[in-house]
C-alpha positions in Angstrom: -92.0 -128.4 129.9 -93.7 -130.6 127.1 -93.8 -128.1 124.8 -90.1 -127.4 124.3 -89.5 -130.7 123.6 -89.9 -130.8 119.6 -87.3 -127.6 119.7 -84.6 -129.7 121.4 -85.0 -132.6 119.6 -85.0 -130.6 116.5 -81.9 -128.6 117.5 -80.3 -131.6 118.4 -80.1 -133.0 115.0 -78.7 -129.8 113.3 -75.5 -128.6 113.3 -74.2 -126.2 115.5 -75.6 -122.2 115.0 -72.0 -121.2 115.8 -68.6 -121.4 114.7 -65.5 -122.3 116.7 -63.8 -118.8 116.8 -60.5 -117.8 116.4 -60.3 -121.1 115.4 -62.8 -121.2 112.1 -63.0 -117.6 111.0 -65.3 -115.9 108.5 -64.6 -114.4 105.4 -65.1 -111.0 105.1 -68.0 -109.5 102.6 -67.8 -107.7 100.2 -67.6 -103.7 100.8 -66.3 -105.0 104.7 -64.6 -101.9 107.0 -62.0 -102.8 108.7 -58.5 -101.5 110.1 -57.3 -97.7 108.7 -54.7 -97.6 107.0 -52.7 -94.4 105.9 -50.3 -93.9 102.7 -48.4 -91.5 104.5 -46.5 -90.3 101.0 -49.9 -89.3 99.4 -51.2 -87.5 102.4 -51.2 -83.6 102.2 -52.4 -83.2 105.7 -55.9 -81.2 105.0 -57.4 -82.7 107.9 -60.7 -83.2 105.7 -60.4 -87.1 107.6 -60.3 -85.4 111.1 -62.9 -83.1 110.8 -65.2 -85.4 109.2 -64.6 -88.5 112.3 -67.8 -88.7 114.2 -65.8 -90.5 116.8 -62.8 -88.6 116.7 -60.1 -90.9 116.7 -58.0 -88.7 114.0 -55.6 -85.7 115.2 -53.9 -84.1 112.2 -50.9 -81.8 113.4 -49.2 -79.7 110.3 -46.5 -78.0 112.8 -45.3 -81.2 113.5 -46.4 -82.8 110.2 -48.2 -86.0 112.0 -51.2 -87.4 111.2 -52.3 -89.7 114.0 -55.1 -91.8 114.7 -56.6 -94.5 118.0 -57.3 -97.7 116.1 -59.1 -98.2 119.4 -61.8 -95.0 119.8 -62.3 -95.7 115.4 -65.6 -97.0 115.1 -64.9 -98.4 111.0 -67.6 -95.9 109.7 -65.2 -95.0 106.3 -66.1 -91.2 107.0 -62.4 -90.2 107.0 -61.7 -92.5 103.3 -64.4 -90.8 101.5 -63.4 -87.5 102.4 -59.7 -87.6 101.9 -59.0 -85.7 98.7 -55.8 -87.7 97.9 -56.7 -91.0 98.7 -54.7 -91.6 101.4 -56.9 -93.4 103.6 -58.1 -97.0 102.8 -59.7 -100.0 104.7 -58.0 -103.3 105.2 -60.8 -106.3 105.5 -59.7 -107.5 109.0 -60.3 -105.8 112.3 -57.1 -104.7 114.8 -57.0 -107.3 117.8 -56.8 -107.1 121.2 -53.8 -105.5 122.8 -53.0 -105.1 126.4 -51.8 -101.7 126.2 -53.1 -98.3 124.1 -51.5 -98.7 120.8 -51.9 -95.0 118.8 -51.1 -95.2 114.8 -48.4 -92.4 114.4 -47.6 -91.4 110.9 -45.2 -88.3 109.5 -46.8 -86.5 106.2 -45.6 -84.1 104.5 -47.5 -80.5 103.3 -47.7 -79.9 99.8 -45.3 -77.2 98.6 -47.1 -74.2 97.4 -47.2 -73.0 94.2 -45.8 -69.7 93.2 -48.4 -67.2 92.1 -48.7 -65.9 88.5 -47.4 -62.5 89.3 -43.9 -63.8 90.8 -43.5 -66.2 88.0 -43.9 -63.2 85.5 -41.1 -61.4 87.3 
């Protein structure tokens, strides 16, 4: 019992190893992955983000135009914002909070109008 008296003597002195939280928060770092967040205007809906989610928290629906994603099954791993050819998909620096019921991000994209081929436009 002797022997782990220098440690709380020692600790004693010192400030606490902790900090008061939610009420003294961190700031983020740099290069910090946070919430999703979709620019629904510049998405074409590939689905380059929801095949590339190891977690698979992204359904992309182009009958119904949707892109939709569980904020709560995303485990922040910036797969789905590398991929995304338009750069439609970004990370805020803060994490979504708790909620007391299933919240799903819902957003309505639109598919990119196709181009006319080189043989109709001849015509």
């Amino acid at each position: 019992m002797l022997f782990l008296t220098p440690s709380v003597l020692k600790n004693a002195a010192k400030k606490p190893a902790t900090r008061k939280y939610p009420f003294v928060v961190r700031e983020p770092f740099d290069r910090y992955r946070g919430e999703l967040v979709i620019n629904a205007e510049d998405c074409i809906l590939c689905g380059s983000c929801m095949r590339k989610c190891p977690s698979l928290c992204i359904t992309v629906d182009k009958k119904t135009e949707t892109w939709e994603c569980d904020p709560y099954a995303c485990i922040y791993c910036g797969h789905c914002v590398t991929v995304c050819p338009t750069h439609a998909l970004s990370m805020k620096s803060v994490h979504r909070g708790p909620a007391p019921q299933k919240v799903t991000m819902s957003e309505k994209g639109h598919l990119p109008k196709k181009k006319k081929k080189k043989a109709e436009e001849a015509e």
